[in-house]
N, C-alpha and C positions, 0 to 999 in steps of 0.2 A: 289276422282276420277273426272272426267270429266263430267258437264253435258252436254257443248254442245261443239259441234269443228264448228270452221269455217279457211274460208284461205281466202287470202287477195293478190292484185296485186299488183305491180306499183313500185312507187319509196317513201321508209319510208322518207327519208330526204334526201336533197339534195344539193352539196358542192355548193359554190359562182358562181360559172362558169358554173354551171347544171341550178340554180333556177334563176339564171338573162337570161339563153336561153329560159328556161320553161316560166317566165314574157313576156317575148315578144312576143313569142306564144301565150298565154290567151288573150294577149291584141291586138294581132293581128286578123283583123275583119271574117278572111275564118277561119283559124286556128284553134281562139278563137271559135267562134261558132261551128264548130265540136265537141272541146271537151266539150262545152256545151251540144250539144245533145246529146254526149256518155254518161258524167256523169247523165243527167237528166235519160235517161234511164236505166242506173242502178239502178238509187235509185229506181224508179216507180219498179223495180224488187226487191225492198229489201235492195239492197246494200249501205251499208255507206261508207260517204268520210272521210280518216283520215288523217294524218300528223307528222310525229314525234314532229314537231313544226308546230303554229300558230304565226302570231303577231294580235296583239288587232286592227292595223292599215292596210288599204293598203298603199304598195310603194309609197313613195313622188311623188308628182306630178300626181295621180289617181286620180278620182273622186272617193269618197266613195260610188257613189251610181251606179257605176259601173257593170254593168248586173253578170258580173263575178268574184268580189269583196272577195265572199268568195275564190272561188282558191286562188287568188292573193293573199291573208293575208297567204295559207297553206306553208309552206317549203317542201313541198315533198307531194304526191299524191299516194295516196294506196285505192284502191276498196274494200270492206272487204264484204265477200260471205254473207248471211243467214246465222246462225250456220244451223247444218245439223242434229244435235241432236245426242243425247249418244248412239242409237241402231246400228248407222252407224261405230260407230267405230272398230267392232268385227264380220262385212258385207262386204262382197264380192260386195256389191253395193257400198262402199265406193267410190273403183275407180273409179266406174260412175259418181258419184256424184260430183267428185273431177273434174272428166277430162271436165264434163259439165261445173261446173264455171269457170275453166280455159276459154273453149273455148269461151263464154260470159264475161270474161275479157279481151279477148283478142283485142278487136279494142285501147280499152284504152291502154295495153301496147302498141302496136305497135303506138297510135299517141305520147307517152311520149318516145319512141324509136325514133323517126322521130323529134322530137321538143324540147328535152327537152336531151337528153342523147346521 
């Protein structure tokens, strides 16, 4: 069974023409910096950044040491909640639970909606 569930936003992976708009966005200095503050704020709430893919490198021509170096190395961008734990899943609080992260996932979809998709 299940110990814990959790749900996750964004974009798992993302085709050529997705993640080179997304690139220039990150690297873009308003842009960039917004979804910096989005994602810093998620995690200080728990949440992790994942990607279907990583590369070991940023894009040619990056500084590595680039404030926002990790996005840039991810292929896709997903928020992934706190799990919420096994009691939630057979609770009527579930869909609170669920429609809460949604709605604190929500700025981040809407900037990868806007910049990226």
């Amino acid at each position: 069974g299940f110990e814990e569930t959790s749900a996750g936003a964004g974009l798992w992976g993302m085709d050529p023409v997705t993640l080179a708009r997304h690139r220039r966005a990150v690297l873009d200095a308003r842009r960039g910096a917004e979804l910096g503050r989005l994602v810093a704020g998620l995690v200080r709430k728990g949440w992790e950044l994942e990607a279907r893919e990583s590369t070991k490198r940023v894009p040619a021509g990056v500084d590595p040491a680039h404030p926002r170096a990790d996005l840039l190395r991810m292929k896709g961008l997903v928020a992934m909640a706190p799990p919420l734990g096994r009691r939630l899943l057979v609770r009527r609080e579930l869909v609170d639970a669920l429609a809460g992260q949604a709605r604190t996932a929500a700025p981040l979809v809407r900037w990868l909606l806007r910049n990226a998709g």
